[in-house]
C-alpha positions as CSV (number, residue, x, y, z in Angstrom):
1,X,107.7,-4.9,58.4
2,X,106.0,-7.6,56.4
3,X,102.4,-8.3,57.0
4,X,102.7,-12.3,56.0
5,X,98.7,-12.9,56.3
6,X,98.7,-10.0,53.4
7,X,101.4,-10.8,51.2
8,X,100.6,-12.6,47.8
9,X,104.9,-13.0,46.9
10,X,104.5,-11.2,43.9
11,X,108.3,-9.7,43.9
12,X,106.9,-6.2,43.7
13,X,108.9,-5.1,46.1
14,X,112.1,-6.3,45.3
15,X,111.7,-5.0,42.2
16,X,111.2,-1.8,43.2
17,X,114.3,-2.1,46.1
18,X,117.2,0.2,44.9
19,X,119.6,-1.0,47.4
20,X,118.7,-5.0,47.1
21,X,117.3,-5.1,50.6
22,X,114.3,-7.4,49.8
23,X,114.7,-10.7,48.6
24,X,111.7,-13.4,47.6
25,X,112.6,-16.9,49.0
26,X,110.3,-19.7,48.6
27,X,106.4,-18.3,49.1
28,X,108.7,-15.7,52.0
29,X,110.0,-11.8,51.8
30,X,113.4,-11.5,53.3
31,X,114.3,-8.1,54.3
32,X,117.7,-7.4,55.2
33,X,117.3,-4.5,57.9
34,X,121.0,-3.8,57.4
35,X,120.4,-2.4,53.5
36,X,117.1,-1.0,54.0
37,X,117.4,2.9,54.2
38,X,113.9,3.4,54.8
39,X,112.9,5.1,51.5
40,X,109.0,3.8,51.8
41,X,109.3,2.6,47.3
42,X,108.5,-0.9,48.5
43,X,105.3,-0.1,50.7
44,X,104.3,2.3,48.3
45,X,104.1,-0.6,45.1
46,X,102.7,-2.7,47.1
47,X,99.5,-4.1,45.7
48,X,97.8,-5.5,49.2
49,X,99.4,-3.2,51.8
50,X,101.3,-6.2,53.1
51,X,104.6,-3.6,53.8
52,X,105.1,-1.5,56.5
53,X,107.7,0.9,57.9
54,X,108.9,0.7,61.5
């Protein structure tokens, strides 16, 4: 889960994705819940704890 009032859109995260789940679109994350496999890379880079796992 993204914590939008946090979030600064730096990419970080879909950098880090292995399997392409996160995708930066116009000042918003995307994440595709389909391709996310819960592997925590993306909260852990995070530079403002704006990522969560459900």
């Amino acid at each position: 889960m993204i914590i939008e009032d946090f979030c600064m859109y730096c990419g970080a995260c879909a950098g880090v994705c292995n399997v392409d789940a996160i995708q930066v679109q116009e000042l918003k994350i995307v994440v595709n819940d389909e391709k996310c496999v819960k592997c925590g890379l993306c909260v852990d880079i995070c530079p403002v704890h704006a990522l969560t796992l459900e």
